[in-house]
N, C-alpha and C positions, 0 to 999 in steps of 0.2 A: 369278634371272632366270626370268622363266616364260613359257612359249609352250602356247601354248590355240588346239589344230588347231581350226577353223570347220567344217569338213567330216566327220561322223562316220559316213558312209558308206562311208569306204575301210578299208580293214584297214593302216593305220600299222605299220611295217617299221623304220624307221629315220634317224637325227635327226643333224643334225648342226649345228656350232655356229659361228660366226664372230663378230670382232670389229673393227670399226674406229676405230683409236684417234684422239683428238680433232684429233690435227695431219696427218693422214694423208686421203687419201683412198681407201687400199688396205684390201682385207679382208685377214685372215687366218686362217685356220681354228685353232682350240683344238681340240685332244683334249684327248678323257675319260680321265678314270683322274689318279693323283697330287693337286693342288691342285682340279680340278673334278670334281665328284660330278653324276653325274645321274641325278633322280629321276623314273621313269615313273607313272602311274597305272594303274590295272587295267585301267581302259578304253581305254586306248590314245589319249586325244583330250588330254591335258595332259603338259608334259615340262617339269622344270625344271632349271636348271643352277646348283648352288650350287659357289663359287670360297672356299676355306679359305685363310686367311690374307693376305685381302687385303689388295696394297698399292697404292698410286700407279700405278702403269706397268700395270696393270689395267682404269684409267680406259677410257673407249670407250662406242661403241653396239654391241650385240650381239643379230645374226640368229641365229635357228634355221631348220634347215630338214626336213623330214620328205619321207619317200616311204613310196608306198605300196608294199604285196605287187606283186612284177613292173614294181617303178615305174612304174604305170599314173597315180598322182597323187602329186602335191607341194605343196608348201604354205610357203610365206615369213613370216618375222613377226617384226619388227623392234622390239625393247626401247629403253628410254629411255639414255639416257647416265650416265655416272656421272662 
């Protein structure tokens, strides 16, 4: 799953992940570490979230979400479903 900040003027601090699954109208947040790996770029403007061993109950749309240094900016951006 990949999220491509539009804004490279901020200094990108930190990301975080949510999912709502298809019967649901609630988010829930995933942590990193164990089954999701994420991978940052050098530049700080791409973050991707790869899920190991996927199964079924997985399924969902999945938001990231970024802030900047002093969370002066933020940034939303919403993946397709699965």
């Amino acid at each position: 799953i990949n999220c491509v900040l539009s804004d490279t003027s901020c200094a990108w601090d930190s990301t975080y992940w949510y999912r709502k699954k298809l019967d649901s109208t609630n988010e829930e947040s995933t942590s990193k570490g164990g089954r999701y790996v994420e991978t940052v770029n050098s530049e700080s403007t791409s973050f991707s979230l790869r899920i190991n061993d996927l199964t079924v109950e997985d399924s969902g749309t999945y938001r990231c979400r970024a802030y900047g240094l002093l969370w002066s900016c933020s940034f939303d951006e919403y993946g397709g479903g699965t």
